[in-house]
N, C-alpha and C positions, 0 to 999 in steps of 0.2 A: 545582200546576196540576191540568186533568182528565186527567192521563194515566192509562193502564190498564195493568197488570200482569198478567200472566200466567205461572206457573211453571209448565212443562213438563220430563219427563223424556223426552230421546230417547237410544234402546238404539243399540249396537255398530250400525253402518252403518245405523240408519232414519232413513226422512228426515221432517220437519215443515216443512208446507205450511201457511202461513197468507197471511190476506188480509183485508184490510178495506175497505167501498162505503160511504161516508158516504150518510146521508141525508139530509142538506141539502148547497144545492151553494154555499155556503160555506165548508163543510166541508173544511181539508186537510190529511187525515192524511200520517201517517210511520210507517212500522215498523218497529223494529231490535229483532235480537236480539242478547244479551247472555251469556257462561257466570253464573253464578248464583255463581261463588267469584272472579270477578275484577270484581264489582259495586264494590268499594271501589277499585280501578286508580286510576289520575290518569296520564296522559286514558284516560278511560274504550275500550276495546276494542271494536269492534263484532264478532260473526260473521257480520251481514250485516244488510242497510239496506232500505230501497226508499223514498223521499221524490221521486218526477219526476213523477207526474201531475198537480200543482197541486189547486185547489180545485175541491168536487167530482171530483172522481175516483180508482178505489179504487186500492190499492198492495196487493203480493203479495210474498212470499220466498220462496225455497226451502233448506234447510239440509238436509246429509244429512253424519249424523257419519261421521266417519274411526276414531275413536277405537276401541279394545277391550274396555272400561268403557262403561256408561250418561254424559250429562253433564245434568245439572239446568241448564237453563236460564232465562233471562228475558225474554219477549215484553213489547214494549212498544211502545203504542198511542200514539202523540203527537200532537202538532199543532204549526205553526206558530203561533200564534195560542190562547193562552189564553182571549181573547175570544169567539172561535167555533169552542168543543168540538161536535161532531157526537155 
């Protein structure tokens, strides 16, 4: 598909604030984040979501680690709809 990946590392309690505004309104993305070491899971694990705006309209998350380590993560840009990637 056209999804997009993004690996991020977030440190001991900071938080990653991400979001996406399609620009066609078409367009309806999904964001979930993933830890980057339980990518192979079955069912796959979310550390959080955002997919309720519908087409056209942007989706946001907010994640703020607990952890005492850094945790490598994975941002991922999706869509309903392979057909109409934004």
């Amino acid at each position: 598909g056209r999804d997009r990946m993004y690996q991020v590392v977030v440190g001991p309690g900071q938080t990653l604030q991400a979001s996406v505004t399609p620009t066609s309104p078409g367009f309806d993305p999904a964001l979930y984040l993933i830890a980057a070491v339980g990518c192979a899971d079955q069912p796959l694990s979310c550390l959080d979501g955002a997919d309720q705006a519908g087409a056209g309209g942007a989706e946001s998350i907010l994640f703020q680690s607990a952890l005492a380590s850094p945790i490598t993560v994975l941002l991922v840009v999706d869509s309903v709809s392979a057909a109409t990637a934004g």
